[in-house]
LUMZA-302547 format. One record per residue (C-alpha): residue in one letter; chain; x, y, z. Coordinates in pm, whole numbers, plus 50000, padded with zeros to 5 digits. Layout:
<nodes>
(node 'A','A',(X,Y,Z)) ...
</nodes>
This chain:
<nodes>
(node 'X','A',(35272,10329,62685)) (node 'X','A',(35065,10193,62421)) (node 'X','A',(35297,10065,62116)) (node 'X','A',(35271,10260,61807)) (node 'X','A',(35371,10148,61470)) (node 'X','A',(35332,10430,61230)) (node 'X','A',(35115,10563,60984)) (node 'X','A',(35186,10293,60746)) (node 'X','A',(35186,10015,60928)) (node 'X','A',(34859,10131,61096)) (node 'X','A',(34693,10174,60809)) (node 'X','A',(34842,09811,60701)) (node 'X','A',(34651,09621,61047)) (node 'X','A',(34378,09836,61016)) (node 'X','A',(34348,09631,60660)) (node 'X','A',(34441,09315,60767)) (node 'X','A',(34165,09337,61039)) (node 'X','A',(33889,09412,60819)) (node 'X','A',(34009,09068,60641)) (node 'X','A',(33977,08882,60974)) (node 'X','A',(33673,09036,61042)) (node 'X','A',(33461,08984,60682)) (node 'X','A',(33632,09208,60441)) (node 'X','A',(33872,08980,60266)) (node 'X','A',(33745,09048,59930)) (node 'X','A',(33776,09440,59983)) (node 'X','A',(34147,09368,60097)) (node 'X','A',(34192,09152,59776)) (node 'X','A',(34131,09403,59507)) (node 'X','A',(34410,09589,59309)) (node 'X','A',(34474,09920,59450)) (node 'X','A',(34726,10180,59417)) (node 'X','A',(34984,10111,59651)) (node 'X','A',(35292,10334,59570)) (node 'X','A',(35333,10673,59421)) (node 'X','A',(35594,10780,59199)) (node 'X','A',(35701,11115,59011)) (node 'X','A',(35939,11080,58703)) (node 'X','A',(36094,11400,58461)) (node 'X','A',(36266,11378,58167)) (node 'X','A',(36651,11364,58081)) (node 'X','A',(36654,11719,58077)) (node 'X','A',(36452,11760,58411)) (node 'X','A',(36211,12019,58225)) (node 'X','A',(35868,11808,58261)) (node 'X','A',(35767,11555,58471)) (node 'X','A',(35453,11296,58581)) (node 'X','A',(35304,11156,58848)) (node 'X','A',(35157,10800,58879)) (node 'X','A',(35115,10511,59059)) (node 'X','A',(35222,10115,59107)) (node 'X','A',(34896,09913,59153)) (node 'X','A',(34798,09577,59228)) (node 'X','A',(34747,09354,59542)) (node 'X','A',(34780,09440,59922)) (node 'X','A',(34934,09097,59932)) (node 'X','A',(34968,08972,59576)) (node 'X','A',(35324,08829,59440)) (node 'X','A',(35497,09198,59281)) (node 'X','A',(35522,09037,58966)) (node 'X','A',(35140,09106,58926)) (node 'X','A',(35221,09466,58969)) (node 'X','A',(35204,09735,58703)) (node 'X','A',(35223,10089,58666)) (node 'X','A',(35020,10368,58556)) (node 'X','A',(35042,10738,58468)) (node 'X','A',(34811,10963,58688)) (node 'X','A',(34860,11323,58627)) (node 'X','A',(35076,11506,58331)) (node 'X','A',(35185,11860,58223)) (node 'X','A',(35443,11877,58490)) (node 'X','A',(35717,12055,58563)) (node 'X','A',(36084,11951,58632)) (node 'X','A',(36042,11863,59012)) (node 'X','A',(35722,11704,59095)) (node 'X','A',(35675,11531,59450)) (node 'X','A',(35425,11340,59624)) (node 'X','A',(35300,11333,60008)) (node 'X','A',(35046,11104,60153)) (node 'X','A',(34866,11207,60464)) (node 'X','A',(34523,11105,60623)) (node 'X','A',(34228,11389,60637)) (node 'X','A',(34023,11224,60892)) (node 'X','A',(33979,10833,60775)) (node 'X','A',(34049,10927,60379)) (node 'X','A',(34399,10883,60264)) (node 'X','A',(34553,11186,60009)) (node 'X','A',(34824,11318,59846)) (node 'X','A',(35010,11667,59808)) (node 'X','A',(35136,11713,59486)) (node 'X','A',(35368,12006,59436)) (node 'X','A',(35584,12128,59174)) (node 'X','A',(35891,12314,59281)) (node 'X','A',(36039,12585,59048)) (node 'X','A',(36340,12715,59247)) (node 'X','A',(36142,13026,59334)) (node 'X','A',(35954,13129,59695)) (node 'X','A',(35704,13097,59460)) (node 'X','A',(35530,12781,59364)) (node 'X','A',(35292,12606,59138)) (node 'X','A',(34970,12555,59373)) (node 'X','A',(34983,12246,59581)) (node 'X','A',(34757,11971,59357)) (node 'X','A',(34526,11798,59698)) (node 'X','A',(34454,11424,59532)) (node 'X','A',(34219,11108,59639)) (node 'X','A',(34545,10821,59565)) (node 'X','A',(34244,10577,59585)) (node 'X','A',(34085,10668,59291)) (node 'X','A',(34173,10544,58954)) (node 'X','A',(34176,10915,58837)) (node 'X','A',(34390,11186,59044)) (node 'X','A',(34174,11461,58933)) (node 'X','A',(34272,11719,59205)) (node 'X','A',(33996,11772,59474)) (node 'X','A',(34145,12106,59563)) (node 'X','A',(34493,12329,59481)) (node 'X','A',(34587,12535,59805)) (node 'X','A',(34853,12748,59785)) (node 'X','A',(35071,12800,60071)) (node 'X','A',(35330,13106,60109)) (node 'X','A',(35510,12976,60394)) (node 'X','A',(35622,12640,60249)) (node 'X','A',(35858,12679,59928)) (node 'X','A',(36011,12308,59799)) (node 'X','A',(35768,12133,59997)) (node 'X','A',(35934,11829,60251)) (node 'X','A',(35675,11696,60495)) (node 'X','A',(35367,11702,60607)) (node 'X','A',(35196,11550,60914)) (node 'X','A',(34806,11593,61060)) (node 'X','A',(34630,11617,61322)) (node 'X','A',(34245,11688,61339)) (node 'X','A',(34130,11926,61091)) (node 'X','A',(34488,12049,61065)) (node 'X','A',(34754,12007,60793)) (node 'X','A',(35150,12098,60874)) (node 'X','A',(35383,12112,60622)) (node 'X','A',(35716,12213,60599)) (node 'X','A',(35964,12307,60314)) (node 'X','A',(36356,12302,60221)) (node 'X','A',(36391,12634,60151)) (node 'X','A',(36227,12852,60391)) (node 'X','A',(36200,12644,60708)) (node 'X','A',(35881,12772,60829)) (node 'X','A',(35621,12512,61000)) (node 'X','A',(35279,12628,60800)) (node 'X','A',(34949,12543,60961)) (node 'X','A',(34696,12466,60711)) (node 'X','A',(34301,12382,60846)) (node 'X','A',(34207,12108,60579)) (node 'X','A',(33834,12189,60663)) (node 'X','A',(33829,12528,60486)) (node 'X','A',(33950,12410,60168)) (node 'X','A',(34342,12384,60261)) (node 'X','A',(34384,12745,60336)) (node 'X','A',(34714,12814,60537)) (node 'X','A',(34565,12979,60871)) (node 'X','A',(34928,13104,61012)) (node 'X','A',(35329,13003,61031)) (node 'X','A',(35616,12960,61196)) (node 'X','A',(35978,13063,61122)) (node 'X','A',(36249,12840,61247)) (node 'X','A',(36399,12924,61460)) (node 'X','A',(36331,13267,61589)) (node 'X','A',(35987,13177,61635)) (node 'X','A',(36099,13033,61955)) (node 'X','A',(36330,13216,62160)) (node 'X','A',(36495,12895,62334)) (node 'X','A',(36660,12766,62021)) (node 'X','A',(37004,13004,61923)) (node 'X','A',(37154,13011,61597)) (node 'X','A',(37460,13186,61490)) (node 'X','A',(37391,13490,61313)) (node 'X','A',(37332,13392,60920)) (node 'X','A',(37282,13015,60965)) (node 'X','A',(37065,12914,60684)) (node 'X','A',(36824,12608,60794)) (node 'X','A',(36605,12427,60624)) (node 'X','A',(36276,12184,60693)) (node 'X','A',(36355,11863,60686)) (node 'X','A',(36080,11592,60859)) (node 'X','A',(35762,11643,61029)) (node 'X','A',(35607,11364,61285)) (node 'X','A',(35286,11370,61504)) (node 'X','A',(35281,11158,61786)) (node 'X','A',(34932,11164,62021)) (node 'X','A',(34898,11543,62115)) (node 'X','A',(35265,11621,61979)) (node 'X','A',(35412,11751,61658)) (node 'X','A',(35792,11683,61574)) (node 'X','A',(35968,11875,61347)) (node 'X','A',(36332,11866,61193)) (node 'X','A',(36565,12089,61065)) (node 'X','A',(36935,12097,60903)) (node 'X','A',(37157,12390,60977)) (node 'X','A',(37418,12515,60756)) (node 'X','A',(37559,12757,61041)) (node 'X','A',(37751,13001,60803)) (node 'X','A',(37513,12927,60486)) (node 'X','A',(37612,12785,60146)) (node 'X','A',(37639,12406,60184)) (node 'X','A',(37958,12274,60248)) (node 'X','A',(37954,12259,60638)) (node 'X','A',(37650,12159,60843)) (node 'X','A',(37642,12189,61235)) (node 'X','A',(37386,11967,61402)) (node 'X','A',(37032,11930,61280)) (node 'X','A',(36748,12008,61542)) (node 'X','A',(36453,11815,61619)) (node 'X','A',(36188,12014,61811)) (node 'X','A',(35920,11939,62023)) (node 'X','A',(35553,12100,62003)) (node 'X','A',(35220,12051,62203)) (node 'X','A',(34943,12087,61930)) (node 'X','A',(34637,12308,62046)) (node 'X','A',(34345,12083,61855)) (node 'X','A',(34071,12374,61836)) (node 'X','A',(34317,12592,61670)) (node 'X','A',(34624,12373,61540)) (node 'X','A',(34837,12651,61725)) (node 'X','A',(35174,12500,61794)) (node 'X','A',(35318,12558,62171)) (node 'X','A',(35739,12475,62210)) (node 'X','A',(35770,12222,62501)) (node 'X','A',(36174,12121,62389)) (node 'X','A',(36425,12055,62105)) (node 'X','A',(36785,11866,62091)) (node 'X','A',(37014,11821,61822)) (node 'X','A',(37084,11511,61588)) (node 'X','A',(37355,11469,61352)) (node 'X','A',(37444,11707,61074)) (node 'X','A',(37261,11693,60731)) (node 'X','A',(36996,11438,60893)) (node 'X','A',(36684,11384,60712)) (node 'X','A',(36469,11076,60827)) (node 'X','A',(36220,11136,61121)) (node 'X','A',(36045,10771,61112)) (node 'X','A',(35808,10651,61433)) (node 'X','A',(35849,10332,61596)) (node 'X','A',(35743,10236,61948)) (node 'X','A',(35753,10574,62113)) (node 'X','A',(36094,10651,61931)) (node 'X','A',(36224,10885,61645)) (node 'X','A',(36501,10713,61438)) (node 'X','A',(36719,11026,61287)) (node 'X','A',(36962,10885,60997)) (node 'X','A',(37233,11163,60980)) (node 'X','A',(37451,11208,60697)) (node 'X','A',(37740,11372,60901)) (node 'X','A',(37820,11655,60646)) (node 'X','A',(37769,11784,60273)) (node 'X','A',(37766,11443,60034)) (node 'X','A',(38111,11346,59899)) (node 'X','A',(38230,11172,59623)) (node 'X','A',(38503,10897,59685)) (node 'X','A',(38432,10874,60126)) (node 'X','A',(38192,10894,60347)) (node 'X','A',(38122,11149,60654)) (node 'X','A',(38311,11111,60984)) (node 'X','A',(38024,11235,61134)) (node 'X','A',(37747,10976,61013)) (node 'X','A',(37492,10817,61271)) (node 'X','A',(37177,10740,61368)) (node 'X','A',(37021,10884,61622)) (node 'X','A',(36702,10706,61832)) (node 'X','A',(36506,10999,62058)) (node 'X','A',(36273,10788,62337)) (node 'X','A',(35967,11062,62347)) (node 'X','A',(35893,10921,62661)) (node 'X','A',(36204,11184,62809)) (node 'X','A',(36266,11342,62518)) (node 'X','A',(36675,11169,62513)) (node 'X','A',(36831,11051,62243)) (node 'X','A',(37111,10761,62221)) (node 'X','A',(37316,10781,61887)) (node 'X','A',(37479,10520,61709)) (node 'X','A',(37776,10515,61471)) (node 'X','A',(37821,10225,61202)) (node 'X','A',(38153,09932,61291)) (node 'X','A',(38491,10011,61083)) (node 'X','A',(38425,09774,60843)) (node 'X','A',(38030,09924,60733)) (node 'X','A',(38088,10133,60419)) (node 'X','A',(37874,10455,60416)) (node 'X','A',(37652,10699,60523)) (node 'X','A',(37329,10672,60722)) (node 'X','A',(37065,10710,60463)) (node 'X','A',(36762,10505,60571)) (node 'X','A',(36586,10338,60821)) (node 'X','A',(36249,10137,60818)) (node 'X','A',(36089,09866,61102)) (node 'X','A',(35878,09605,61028)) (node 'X','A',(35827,09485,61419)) (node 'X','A',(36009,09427,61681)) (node 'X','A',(36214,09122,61511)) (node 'X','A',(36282,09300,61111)) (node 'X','A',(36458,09668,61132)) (node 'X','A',(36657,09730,60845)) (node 'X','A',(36934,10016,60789)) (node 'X','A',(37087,10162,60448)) (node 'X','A',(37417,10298,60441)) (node 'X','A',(37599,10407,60167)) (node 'X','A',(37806,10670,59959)) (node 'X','A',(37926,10783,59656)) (node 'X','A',(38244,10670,59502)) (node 'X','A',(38486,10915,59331)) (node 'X','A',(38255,10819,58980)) (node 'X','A',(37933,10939,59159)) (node 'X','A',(37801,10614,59217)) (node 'X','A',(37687,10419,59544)) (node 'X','A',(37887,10226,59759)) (node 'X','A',(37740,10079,60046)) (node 'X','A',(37481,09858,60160)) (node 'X','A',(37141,09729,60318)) (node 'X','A',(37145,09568,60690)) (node 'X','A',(36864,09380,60885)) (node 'X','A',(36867,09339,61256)) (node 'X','A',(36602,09329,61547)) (node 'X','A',(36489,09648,61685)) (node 'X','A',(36686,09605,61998)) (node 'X','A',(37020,09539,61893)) (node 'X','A',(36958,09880,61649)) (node 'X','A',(37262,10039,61899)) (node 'X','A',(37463,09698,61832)) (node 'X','A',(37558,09777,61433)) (node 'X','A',(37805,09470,61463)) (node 'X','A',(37549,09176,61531)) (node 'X','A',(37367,09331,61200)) (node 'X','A',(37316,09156,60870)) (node 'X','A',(37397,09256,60503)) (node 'X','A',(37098,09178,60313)) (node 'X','A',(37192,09392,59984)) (node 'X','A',(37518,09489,59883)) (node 'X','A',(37599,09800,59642)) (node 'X','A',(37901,09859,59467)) (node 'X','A',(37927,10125,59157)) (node 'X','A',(37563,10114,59150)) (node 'X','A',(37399,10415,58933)) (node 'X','A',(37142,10649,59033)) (node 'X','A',(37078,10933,59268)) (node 'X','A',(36716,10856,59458)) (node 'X','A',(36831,10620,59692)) (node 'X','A',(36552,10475,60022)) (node 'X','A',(36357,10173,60132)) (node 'X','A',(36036,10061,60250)) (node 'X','A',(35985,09734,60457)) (node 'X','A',(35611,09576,60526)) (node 'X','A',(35487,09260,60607)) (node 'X','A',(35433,09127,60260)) (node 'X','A',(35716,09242,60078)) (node 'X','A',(36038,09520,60059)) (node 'X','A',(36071,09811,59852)) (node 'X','A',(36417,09991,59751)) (node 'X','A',(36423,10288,59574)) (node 'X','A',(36751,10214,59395)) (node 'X','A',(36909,10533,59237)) (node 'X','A',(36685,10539,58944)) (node 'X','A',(36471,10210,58932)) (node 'X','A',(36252,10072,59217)) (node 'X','A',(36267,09711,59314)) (node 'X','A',(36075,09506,59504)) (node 'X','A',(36125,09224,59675)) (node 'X','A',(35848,08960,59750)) (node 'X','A',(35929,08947,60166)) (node 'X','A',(36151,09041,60364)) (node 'X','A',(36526,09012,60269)) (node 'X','A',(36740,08758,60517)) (node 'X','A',(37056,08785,60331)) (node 'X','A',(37229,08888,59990)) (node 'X','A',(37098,08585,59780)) (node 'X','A',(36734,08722,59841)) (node 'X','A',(36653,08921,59521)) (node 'X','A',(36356,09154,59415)) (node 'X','A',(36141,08987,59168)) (node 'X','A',(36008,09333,59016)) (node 'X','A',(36182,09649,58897)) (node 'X','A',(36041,09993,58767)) (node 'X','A',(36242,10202,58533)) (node 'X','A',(36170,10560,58429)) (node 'X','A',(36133,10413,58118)) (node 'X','A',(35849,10212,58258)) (node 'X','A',(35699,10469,58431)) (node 'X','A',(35687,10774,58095)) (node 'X','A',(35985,10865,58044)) (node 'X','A',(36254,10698,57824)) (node 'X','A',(36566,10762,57935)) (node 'X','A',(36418,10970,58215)) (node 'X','A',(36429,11039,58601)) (node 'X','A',(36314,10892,58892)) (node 'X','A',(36206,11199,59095)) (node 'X','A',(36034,11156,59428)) (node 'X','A',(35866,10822,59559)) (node 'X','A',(35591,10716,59829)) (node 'X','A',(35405,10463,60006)) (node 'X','A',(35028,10518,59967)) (node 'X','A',(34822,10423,60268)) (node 'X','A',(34491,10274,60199)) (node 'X','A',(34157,10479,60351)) (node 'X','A',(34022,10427,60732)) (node 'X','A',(33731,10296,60832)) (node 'X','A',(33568,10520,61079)) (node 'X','A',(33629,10210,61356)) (node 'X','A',(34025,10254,61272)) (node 'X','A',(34032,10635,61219)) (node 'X','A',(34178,10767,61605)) (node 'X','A',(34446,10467,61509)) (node 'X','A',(34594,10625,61249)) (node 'X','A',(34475,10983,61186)) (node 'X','A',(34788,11144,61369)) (node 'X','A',(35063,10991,61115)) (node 'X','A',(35237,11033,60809)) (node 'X','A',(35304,10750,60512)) (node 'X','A',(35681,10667,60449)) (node 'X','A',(35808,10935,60222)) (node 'X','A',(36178,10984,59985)) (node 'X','A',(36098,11365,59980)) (node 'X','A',(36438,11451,60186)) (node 'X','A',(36656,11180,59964)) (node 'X','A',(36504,11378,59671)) (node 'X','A',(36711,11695,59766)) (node 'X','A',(37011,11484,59843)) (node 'X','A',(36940,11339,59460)) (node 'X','A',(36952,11640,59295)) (node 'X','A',(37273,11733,59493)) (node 'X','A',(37429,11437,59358)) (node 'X','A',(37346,11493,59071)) (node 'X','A',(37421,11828,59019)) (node 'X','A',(37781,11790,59196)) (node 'X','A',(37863,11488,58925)) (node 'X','A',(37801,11646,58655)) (node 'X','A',(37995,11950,58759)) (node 'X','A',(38301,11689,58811)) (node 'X','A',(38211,11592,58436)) (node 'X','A',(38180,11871,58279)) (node 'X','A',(38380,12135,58511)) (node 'X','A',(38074,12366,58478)) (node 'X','A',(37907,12517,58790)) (node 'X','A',(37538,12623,58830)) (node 'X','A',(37362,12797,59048)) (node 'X','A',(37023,12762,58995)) (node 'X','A',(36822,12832,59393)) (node 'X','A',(36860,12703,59664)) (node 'X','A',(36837,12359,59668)) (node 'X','A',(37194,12321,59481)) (node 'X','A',(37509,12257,59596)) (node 'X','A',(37734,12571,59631)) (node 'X','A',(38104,12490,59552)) (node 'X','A',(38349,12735,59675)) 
</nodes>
């Protein structure tokens, strides 16, 4: 089977081709290449904007800029492809079934004026989106419903699905609470994940569910072919080779220890199997996220809170195949009290990204070991809000040339969206431990019984 790389990555070759072939100077201009949502200290009002600069320019050339304002406490971005042209979701959750409309953006223009604002019932606290064709899925945290949404008819949402009783082969206990998690397409295939909290609340998770659909391409119809189960709390469905790497949690965040249960799970599509890995006795952590390069630069986060709410843990590199050999990995980044709650990373050819609890850094190639350092770091502060919050992040794929279009149409861009939710979790839980106060505030918070 025919290697695939990812949306990203894709869209990255695709690029670097058009150098090769004549386009160098295209390649060489300053575009916007990651996307960024930051609120205030009192998570009331937020912004979007963007990072800009060169597709392979030193990141000490970058700089930031604000693209859209007026919003509200919890802002997130989603990049997708609608046919060659790359765009973003922006949505605004409000703790409520329902939301702000959906803001539909062009992240290549200097000026995110919206193009369109859908509104879609199925999909409250927005997670993922993938496409396919004219089609649009998207899936949210609170409702766990799959929403089809035909992108040619002004993003209208044409039907839904409710996990799980949608599909009579997947059994639940009676009020499990489950919510959308990651959404994948692969050639004719959409994946989609869940988490399960089998008695609701959020203290104990069972085993999340990845599930298995044949996309009908006239109507975007979804048909169930399979599902399995990954670990509990898992949140990361990212596409490499013909696999699905599934970073698990294990269980509810703590503060002080990680989860027992933690592990990555790798799903070959080719028979639908999975093989799961669990981190060496000495790795401190949980599984929080995974990114590939190629074959020869796969690197893994793990990490978890200490009893003072802040990260413990670290960042490993290792070749894709010894991914199931955690003790021939490499530290690359250590973390010990660090601050923050948005926590992810992003490796590409030129350079590494690591969302880093409430700053982004970037590092000018790929880390080989803890002396590498990033050489460029983005506060809240230097994004439009002193003092503020870093809220959601993304990798923005550049537009498609028609030539590269059936390359790349079918993926999805490298989003934080789930590690937002586990953010906010954090955060609410530590300052609960400050302050001895409880709220309850939708569902997206940590219940403490």
């Amino acid at each position: 089977m025919k290697k695939k790389f990812g949306f990203l990555k894709r869209a990255i070759v695709a690029a670097l081709t058009l150098s090769v072939l004549g386009s160098s100077a295209a390649l060489a201009a300053t575009e916007n290449l990651f996307g960024y949502t930051v609120v205030n200290s009192g998570y009331s009002a937020g912004l979007a904007g963007a990072i800009s600069g060169e597709r392979t320019a030193a990141p000490t050339t970058f700089t930031s800029s604000t693209k859209v304002t007026d919003l509200n406490g919890d802002p997130a971005l989603f990049n997708f492809f609608q046919g060659t042209e790359s765009r973003l979701v922006l949505r605004q959750y409000n703790y409520t079934p329902t939301a702000p409309a959906n803001k539909i953006l062009d992240p290549v223009a200097s000026s995110w004026t919206p193009l369109v604002s859908p509104s879609w019932n199925a999909v409250a606290n927005l997670h993922a989106v993938a496409t396919k064709g004219n089609f649009l899925y998207a899936t949210g945290y609170d409702l766990a419903k799959i929403a089809v949404v035909n992108m040619s008819s002004g993003y209208t949402q044409t039907t839904s699905y409710q996990f799980p009783t949608a599909w009579s082969a997947i059994s639940l206990p009676s009020g499990a609470e489950c919510h959308g998690e990651g959404l994948t397409v692969v050639g004719d295939y959409l994946y989609a994940l869940f988490t399960v909290n089998p008695s609701g609340g959020y203290s104990v998770y069972s085993d999340s569910i990845v599930v298995k659909f044949y996309i009908d391409s006239s109507t975007g119809a979804l048909y169930y072919i399979n599902h399995l189960t990954v670990g509990k709390n898992a949140f990361t469905l990212d596409h490499y080779d013909n696999k699905l790497y599934v970073c698990a949690l294990g269980g509810m965040q703590n503060a002080g220890s990680s989860n027992a249960d933690t592990r990555l799970d790798i799903v070959d599509l080719a028979t639908f199997t999975k093989t799961t890995v669990n981190k060496t006795a000495s790795m401190t952590g949980d599984f929080r996220d995974i990114s590939i390069v190629d074959a020869n630069n796969a690197y893994v986060f793990l990490g978890n809170y200490n009893s003072s709410w802040a990260m413990d843990g670290g960042v490993y590199r290792t070749t894709v195949a010894n991914l199931t050999s955690p003790s021939a990995w490499t530290k690359v980044s250590n973390l010990s009290n660090d601050p923050g709650y948005l926590w992810g990373i992003y490796a590409d050819s030129n350079r590494f990204w690591f969302v880093k609890g409430n700053q982004i850094d970037i590092y000018p190639g790929l880390p080989a070991s803890t002396s590498d350092t990033a050489t460029k770091t983005f506060t809240p502060t230097q994004l439009g809000y002193t003092n503020g919050n870093l809220n959601s992040a993304i990798i923005l794929a550049p537009d498609q040339t028609s030539g590269f279009a059936a390359k790349s149409a079918s993926g999805v861009a490298k989003s934080f969206a789930s590690q937002s939710v586990l953010a906010q979790q954090a955060r609410k839980a530590a300052e609960e431990a400050k302050t001895g106060l409880k709220t309850v505030n939708g569902q997206r918070i940590l219940s403490f019984n």
